[in-house]
Backbone as CSV, one residue per row, in Angstrom:
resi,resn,N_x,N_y,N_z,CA_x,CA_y,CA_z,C_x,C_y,C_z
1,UNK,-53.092,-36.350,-36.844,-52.957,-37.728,-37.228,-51.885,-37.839,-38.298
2,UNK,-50.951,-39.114,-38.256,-49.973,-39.355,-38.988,-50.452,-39.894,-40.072
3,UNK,-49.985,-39.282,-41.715,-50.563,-40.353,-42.119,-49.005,-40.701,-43.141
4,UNK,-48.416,-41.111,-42.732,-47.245,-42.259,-42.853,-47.460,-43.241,-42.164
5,UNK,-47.160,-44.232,-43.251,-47.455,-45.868,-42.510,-45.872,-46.006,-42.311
6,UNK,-45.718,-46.992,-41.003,-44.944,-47.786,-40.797,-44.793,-49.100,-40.581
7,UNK,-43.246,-49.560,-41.027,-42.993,-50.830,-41.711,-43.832,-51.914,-40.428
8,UNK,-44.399,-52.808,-40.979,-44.816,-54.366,-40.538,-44.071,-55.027,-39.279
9,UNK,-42.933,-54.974,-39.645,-42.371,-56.020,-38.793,-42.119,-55.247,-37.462
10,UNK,-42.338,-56.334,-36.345,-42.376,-55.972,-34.960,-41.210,-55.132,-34.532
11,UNK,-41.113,-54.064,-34.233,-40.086,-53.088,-33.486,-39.580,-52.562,-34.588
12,UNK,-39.649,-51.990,-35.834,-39.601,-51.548,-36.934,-40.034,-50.261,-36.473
13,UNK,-39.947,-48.969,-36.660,-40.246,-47.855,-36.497,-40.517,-46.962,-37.797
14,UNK,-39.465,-47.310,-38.882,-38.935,-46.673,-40.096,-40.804,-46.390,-40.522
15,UNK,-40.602,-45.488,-41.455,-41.388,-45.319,-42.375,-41.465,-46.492,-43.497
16,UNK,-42.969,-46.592,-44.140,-42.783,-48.071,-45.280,-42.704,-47.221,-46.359
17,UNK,-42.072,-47.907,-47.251,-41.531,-47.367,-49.103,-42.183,-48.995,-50.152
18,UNK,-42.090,-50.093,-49.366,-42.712,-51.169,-50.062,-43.890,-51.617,-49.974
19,UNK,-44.862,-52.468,-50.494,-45.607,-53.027,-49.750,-45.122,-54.512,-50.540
20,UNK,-45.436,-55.714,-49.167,-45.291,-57.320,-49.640,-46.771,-58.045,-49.711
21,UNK,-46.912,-58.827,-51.025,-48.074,-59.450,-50.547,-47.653,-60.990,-51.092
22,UNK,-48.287,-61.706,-50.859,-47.907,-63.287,-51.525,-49.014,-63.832,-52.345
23,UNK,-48.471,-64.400,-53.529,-49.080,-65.232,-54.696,-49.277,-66.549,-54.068
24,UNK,-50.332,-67.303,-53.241,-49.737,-68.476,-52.446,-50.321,-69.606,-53.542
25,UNK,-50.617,-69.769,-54.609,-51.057,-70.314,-55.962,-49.199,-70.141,-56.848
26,UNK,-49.352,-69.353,-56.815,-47.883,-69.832,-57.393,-46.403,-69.645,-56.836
27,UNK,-46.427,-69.659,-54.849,-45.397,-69.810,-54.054,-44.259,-68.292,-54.631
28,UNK,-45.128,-67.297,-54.501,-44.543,-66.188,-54.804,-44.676,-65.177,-54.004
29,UNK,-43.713,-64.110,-53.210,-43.852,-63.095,-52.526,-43.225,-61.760,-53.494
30,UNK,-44.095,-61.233,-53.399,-44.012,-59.895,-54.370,-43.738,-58.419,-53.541
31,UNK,-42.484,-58.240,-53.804,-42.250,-56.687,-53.473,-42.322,-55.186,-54.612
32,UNK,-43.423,-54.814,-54.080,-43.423,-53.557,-54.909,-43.583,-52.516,-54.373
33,UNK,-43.523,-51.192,-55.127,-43.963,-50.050,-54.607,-45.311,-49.716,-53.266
34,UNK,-45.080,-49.029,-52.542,-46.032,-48.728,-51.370,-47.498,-48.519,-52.161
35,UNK,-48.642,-49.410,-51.828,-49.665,-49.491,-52.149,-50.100,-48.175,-51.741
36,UNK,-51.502,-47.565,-52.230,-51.585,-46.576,-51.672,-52.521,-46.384,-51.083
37,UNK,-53.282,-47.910,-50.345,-53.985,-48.121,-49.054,-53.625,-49.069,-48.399
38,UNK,-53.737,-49.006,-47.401,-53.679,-50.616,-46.855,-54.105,-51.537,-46.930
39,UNK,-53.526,-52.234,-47.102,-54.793,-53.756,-47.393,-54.605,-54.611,-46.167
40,UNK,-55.550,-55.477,-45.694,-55.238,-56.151,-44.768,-54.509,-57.789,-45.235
41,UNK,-53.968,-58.053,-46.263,-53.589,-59.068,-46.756,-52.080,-58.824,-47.430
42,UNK,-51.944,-57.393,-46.435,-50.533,-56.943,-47.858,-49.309,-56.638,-46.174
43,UNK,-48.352,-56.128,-46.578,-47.308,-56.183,-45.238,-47.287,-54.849,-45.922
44,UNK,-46.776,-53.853,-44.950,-45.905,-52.109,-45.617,-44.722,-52.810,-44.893
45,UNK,-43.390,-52.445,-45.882,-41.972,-52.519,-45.172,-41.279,-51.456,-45.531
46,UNK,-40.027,-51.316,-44.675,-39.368,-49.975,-44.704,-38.455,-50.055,-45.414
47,UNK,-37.380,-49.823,-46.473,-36.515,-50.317,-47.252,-35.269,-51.195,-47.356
48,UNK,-35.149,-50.872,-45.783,-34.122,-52.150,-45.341,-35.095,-53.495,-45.361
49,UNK,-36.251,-53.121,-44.772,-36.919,-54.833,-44.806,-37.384,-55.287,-46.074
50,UNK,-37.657,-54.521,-46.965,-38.165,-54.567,-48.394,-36.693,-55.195,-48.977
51,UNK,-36.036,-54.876,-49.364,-34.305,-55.004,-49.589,-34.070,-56.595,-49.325
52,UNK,-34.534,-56.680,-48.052,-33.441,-57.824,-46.935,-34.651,-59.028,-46.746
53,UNK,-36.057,-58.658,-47.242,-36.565,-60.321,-47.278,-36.507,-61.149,-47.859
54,UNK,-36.228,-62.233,-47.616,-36.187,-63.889,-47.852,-37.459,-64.845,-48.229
55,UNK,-37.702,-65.930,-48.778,-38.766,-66.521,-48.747,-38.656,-68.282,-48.644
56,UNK,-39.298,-68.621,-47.869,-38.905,-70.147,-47.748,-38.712,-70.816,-49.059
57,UNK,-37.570,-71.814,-48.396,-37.398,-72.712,-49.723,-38.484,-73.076,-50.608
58,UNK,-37.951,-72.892,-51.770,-39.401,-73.580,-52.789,-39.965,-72.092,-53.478
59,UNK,-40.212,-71.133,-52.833,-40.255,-70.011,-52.734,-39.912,-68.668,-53.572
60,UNK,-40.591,-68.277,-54.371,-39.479,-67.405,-55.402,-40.245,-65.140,-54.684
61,UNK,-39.039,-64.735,-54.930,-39.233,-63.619,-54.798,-38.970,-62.540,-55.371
62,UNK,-40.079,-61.445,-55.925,-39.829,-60.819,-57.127,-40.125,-59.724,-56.808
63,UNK,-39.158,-58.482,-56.817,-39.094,-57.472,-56.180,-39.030,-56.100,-57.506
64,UNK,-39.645,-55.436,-57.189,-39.532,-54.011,-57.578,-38.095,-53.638,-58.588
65,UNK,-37.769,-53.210,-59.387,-36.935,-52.711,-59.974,-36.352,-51.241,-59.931
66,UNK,-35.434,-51.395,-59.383,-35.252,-49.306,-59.049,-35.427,-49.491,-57.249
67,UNK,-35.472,-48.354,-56.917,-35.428,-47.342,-55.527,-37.239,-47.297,-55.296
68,UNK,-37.326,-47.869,-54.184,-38.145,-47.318,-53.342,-38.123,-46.102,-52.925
69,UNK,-39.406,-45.169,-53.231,-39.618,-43.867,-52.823,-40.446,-43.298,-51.350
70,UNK,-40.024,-42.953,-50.782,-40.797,-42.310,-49.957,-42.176,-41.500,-50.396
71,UNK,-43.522,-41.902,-49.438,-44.178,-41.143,-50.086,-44.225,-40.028,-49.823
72,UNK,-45.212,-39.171,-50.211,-45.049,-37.591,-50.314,-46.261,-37.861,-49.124
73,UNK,-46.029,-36.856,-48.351,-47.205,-36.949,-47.210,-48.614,-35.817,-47.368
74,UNK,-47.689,-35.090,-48.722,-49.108,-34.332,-48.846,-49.757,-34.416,-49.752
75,UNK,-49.829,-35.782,-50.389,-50.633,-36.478,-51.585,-51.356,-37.472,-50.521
76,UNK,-50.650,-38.028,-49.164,-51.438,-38.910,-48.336,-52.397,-38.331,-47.872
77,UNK,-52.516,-37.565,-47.666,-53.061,-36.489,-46.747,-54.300,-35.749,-47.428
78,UNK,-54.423,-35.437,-48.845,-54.907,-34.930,-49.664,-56.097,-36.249,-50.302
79,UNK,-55.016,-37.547,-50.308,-55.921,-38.580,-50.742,-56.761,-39.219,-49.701
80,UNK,-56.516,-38.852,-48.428,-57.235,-39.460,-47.245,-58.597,-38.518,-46.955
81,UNK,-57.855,-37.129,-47.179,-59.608,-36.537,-47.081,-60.485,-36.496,-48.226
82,UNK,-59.796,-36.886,-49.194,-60.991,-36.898,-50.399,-61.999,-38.219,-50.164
83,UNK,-61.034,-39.348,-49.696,-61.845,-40.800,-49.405,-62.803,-40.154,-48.036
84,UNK,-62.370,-39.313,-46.903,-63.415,-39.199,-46.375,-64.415,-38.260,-46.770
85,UNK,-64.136,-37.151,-47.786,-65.526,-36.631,-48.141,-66.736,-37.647,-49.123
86,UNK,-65.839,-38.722,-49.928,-66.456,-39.341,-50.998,-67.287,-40.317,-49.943
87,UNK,-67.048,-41.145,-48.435,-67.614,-42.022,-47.666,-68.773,-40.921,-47.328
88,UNK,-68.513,-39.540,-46.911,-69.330,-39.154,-45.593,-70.698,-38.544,-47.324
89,UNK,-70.451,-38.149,-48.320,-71.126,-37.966,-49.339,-71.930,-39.655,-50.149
90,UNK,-71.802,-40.477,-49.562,-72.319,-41.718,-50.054,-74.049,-41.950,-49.449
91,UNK,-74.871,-42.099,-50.662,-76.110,-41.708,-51.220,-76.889,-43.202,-50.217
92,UNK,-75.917,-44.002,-49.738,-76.142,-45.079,-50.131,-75.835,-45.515,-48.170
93,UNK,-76.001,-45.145,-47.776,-75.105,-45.537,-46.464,-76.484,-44.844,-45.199
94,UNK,-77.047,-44.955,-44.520,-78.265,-44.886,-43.246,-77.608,-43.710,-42.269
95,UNK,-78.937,-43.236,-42.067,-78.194,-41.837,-41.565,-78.076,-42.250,-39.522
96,UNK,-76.992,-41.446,-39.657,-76.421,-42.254,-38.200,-77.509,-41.255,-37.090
97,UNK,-77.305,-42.383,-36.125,-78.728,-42.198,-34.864,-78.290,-40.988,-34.309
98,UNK,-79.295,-40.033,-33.883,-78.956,-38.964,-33.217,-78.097,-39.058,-31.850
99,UNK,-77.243,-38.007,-32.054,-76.056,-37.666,-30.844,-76.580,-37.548,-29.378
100,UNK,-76.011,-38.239,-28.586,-76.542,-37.896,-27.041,-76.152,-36.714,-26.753
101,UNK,-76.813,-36.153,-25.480,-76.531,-35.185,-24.944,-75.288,-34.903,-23.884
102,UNK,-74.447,-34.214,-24.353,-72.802,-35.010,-23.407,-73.299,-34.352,-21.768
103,UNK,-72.324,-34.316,-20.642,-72.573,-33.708,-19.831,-73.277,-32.468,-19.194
104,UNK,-72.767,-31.164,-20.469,-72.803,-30.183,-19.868,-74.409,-29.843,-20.550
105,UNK,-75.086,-30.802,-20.968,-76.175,-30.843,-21.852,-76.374,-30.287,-23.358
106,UNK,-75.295,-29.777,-23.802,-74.692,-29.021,-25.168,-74.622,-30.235,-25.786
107,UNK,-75.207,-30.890,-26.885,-75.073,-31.540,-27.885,-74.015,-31.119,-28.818
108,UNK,-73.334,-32.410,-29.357,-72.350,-31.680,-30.376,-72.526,-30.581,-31.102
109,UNK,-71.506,-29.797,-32.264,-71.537,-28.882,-32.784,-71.928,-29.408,-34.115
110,UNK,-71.524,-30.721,-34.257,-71.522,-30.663,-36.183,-72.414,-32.032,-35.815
111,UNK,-73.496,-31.754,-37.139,-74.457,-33.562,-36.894,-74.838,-33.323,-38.443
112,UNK,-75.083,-34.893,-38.876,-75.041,-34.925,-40.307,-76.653,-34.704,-40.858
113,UNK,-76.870,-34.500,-41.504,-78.461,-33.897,-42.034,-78.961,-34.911,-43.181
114,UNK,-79.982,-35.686,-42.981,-80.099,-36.015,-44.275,-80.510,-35.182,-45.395
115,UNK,-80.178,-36.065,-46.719,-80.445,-34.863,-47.888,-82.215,-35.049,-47.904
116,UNK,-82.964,-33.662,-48.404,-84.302,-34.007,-48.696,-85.004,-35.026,-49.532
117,UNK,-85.194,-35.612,-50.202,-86.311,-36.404,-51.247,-87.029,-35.421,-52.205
118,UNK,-86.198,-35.047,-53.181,-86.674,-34.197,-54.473,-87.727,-34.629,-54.958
């Protein structure tokens, strides 16, 4: 699995270095540094699109100071499995229904255990 995001806009391929989100209270689109999750309210753009957006009249746009960086993919990578050990370690979350039996009648290899009651 990749874990480089790529830029927002349709047929964009590039890797993202920005992320855009909008102030719509005070008619502001904000370019800054690549968030370092996704949000579903935020755009990732690649540095030409980060660079080269516009905002409708009325509109003010306030961008990052300096160079967009590429991220490092092995801080993504490092920070993605820690979020999944910290989810699959949550005290707080119902233990998932037992695994069917696939075809060959071999049940999976790995199934989650609940912890005991000290």
């Amino acid at each position: 699995m990749s874990s480089v995001r790529k830029c927002s806009r349709t047929g964009c391929l590039n890797p993202a270095v920005a992320t855009l989100t909008y102030a719509y209270s005070d008619s502001t689109a904000v370019v800054g540094p690549l968030a370092t999750a996704s949000e579903p309210h935020s755009y990732d753009l690649c540095e030409e699109h980060a660079l080269r957006l516009t905002a409708p009249r009325g509109w003010e746009v306030v961008r990052h100071e300096g160079e967009f960086a590429a991220p490092d993919r092995s801080d993504d990578e490092l920070t993605a499995l820690a979020e999944a050990v910290r989810e699959a370690g949550r005290s707080d979350r119902p233990a998932p229904p037992p695994e069917p039996e696939g075809p060959s009648g071999r049940r999976g290899h790995l199934r989650v255990l609940p912890d005991p009651i000290s």
